[in-house]
C-alpha positions as CSV (number, residue, x, y, z in Angstrom):
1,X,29.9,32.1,-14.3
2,X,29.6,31.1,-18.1
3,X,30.9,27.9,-17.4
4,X,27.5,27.3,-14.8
5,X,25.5,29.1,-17.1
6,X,26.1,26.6,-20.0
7,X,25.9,23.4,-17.7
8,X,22.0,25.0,-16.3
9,X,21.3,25.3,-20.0
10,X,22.5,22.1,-20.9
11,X,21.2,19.9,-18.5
12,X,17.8,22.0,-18.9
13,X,17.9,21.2,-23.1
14,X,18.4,17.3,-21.9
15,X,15.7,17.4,-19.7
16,X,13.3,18.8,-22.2
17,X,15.2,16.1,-25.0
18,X,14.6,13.7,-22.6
19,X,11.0,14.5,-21.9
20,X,10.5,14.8,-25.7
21,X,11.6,11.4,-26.7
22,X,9.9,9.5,-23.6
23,X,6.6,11.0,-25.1
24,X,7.3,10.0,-28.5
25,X,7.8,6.5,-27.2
26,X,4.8,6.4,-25.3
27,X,3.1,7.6,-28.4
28,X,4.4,4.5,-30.3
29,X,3.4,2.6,-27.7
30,X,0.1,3.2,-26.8
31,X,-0.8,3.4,-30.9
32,X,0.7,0.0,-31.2
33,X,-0.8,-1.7,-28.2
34,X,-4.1,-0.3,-29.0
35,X,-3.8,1.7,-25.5
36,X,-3.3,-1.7,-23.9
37,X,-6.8,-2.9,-25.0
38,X,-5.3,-6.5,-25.8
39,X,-3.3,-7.2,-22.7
40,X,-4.7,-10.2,-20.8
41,X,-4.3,-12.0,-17.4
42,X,-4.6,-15.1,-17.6
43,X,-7.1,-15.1,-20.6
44,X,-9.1,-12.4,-18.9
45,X,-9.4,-8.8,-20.8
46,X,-7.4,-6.4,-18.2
47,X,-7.0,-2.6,-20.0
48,X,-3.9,-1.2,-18.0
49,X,-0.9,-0.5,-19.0
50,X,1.4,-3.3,-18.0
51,X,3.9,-1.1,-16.2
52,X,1.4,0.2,-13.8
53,X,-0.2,-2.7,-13.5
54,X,3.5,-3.9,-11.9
55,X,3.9,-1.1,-9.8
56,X,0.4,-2.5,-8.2
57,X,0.9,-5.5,-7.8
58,X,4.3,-4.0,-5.9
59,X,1.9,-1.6,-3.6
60,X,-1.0,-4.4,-2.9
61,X,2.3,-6.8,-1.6
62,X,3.0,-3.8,0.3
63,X,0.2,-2.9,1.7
64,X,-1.8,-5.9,1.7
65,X,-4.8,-4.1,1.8
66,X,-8.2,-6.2,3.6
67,X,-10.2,-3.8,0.6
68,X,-9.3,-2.5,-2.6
69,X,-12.1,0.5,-3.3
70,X,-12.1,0.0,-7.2
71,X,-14.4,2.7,-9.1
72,X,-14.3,2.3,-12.8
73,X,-15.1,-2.1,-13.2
74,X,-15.1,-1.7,-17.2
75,X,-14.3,-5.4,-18.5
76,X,-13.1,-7.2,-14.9
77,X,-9.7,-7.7,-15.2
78,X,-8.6,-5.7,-12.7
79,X,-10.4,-6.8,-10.2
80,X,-10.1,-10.3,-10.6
81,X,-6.3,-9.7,-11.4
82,X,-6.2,-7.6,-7.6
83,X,-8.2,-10.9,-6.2
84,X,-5.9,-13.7,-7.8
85,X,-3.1,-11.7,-6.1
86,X,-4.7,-12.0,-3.0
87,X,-5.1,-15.3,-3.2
88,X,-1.3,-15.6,-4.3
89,X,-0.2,-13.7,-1.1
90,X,-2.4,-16.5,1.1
91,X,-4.2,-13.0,2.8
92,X,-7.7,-12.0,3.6
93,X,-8.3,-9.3,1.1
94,X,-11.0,-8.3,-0.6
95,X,-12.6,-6.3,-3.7
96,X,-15.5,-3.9,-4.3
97,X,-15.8,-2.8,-8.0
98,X,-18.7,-0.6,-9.2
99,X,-19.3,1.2,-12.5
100,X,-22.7,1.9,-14.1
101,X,-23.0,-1.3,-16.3
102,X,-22.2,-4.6,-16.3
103,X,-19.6,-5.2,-19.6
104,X,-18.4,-8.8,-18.2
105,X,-18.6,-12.2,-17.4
106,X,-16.4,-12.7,-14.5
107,X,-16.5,-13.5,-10.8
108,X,-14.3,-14.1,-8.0
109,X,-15.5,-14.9,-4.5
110,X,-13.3,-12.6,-3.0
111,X,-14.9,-9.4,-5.4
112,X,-17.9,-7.9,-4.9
113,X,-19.4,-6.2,-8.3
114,X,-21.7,-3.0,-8.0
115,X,-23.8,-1.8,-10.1
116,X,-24.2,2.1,-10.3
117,X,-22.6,5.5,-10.4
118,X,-19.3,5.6,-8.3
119,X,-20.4,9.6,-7.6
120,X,-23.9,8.7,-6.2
121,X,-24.3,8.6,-2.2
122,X,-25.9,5.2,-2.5
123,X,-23.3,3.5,-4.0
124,X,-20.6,5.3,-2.3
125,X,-22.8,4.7,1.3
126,X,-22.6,1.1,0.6
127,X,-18.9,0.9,-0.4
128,X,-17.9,2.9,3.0
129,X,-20.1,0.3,4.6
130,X,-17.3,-2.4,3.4
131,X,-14.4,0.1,4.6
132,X,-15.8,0.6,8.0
133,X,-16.4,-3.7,8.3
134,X,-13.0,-4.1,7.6
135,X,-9.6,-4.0,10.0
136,X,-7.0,-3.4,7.7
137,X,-5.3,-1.3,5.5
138,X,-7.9,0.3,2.5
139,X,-6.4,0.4,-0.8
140,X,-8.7,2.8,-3.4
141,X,-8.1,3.5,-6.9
142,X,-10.2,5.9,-9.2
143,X,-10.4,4.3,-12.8
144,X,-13.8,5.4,-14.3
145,X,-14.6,8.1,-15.8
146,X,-11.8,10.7,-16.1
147,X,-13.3,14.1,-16.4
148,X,-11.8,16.6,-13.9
149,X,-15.4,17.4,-12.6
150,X,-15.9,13.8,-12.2
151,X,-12.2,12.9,-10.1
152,X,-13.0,15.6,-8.0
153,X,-16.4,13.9,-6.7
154,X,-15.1,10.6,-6.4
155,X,-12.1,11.6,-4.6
156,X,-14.2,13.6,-1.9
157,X,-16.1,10.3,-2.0
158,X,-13.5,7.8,-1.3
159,X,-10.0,9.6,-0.7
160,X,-10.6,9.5,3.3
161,X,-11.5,5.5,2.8
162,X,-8.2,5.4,2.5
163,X,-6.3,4.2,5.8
164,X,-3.0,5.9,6.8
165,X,0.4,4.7,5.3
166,X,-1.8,3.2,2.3
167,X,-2.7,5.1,-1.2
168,X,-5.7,6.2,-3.6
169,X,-4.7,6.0,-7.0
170,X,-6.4,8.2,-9.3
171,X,-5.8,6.6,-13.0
172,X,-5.0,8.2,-16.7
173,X,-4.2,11.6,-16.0
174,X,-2.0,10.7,-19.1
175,X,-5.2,12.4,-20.6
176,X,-4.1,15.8,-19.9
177,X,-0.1,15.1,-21.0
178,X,-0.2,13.2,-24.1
179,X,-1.9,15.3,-26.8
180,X,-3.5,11.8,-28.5
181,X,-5.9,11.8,-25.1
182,X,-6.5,15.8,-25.8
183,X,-10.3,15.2,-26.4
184,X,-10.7,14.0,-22.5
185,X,-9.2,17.5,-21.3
186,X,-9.7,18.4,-18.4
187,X,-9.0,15.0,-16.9
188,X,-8.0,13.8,-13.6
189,X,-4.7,16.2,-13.1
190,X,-6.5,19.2,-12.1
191,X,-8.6,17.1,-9.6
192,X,-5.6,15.8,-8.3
193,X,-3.9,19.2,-7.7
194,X,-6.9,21.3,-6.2
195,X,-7.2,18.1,-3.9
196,X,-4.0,18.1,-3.2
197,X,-4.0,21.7,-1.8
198,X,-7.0,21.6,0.5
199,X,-5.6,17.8,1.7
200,X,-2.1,17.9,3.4
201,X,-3.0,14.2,4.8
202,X,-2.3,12.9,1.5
203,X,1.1,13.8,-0.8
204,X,2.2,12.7,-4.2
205,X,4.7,9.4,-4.3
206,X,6.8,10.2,-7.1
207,X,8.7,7.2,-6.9
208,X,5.9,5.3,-7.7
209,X,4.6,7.9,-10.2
210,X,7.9,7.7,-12.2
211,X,9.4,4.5,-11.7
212,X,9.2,3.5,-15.7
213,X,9.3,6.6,-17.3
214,X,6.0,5.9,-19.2
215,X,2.6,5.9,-17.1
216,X,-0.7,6.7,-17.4
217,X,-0.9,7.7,-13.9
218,X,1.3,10.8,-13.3
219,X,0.8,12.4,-9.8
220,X,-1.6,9.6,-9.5
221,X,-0.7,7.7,-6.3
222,X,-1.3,9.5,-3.7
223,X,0.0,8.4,-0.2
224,X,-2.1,9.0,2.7
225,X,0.6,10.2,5.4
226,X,-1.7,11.1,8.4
């Protein structure tokens, strides 16, 4: 009994050690990479942290989505780094990107830039236009503003866009772990887990989630499963 006593309490202090020391890292990193505000594809500005970014780029060759639902455009990258892999993968796939003002310079003619609030009707009417156009798989991903209040009306907005067997990830809820991003509290997490409990069609892939250790999506890809 004292023997499996001290091996729960053990492997319990390791976790937390564990835990501790992947949060000090990310820390580090985040303060040295200026949260990833540098990081370029191809010479184009792209503010993501470079291990989600590769778990993307995994899921996109996955799913091969004919849309990517992209709310938060900020500088561009992203889009235009989702649209180059398209046209990597030789498929049919395309982007819409909306956020409430225009901070770039870029175009692809596979992307589609909207101007506007991602939680208005009008923009979201016009991005559900697109979903309903489209035959294949819908790939959305929430990246704009990260207030919980905010999540929670995008995700009633474009979570059911999302097609069976693909995902909607809902970025940064790093914000309400990492006590650097306390300010932005409550952030997406919250959102995620009241959605979660009124919306068994979708379920957390912790895989994905947790490949790396470090993310600034935990919880965040959500797998639609029916």
């Amino acid at each position: 009994m004292y023997m499996r006593l001290r091996s729960l309490v053990l492997s319990a202090y390791n976790a937390l050690f564990a835990r501790a020391v992947e949060k000090l890292f990310f820390h580090q990193l985040v303060t040295k990479t200026n949260n990833f505000g540098k990081s370029n594809w191809l010479g184009k500005p792209i503010w993501q942290n470079t291990f989600d970014l590769w778990i993307a780029q995994e899921t996109i060759y996955e799913i091969k989505p004919s849309l990517i639902i992209e709310c938060g455009t900020n500088r561009g990258g992203s889009a235009y780094f989702y649209a180059q892999l398209f046209d990597l993968m030789g498929t049919d796939g395309k982007v819409v990107s909306v956020d409430i003002e225009k901070l770039h310079d870029l175009s692809h003619p596979r992307v589609t830039y909207l101007i506007g609030s991602s939680a208005s009707e009008e923009i979201a009417s016009q991005i559900r236009e697109m979903a309903n156009q489209v035959s294949g798989p819908v790939l959305v991903i929430l990246d704009s503003d990260h207030s919980e209040d905010h999540v929670a009306k995008e995700l009633a907005l474009y979570a059911h866009m999302t097609t069976v067997g693909s995902y909607c990830l809902v970025q940064d809820g790093i914000i309400d772990e990492l006590f650097m991003f306390r300010k932005g509290r409550p952030g997406p997490l919250p959102a995620i887990e009241k959605f979660l409990t009124k919306h068994p069609e979708f379920e957390i892939d912790h895989e994905r989630c947790e490949r790396f250790l470090v993310t600034h999506h935990p919880k965040g890809w959500l797998k639609r499963i029916k």
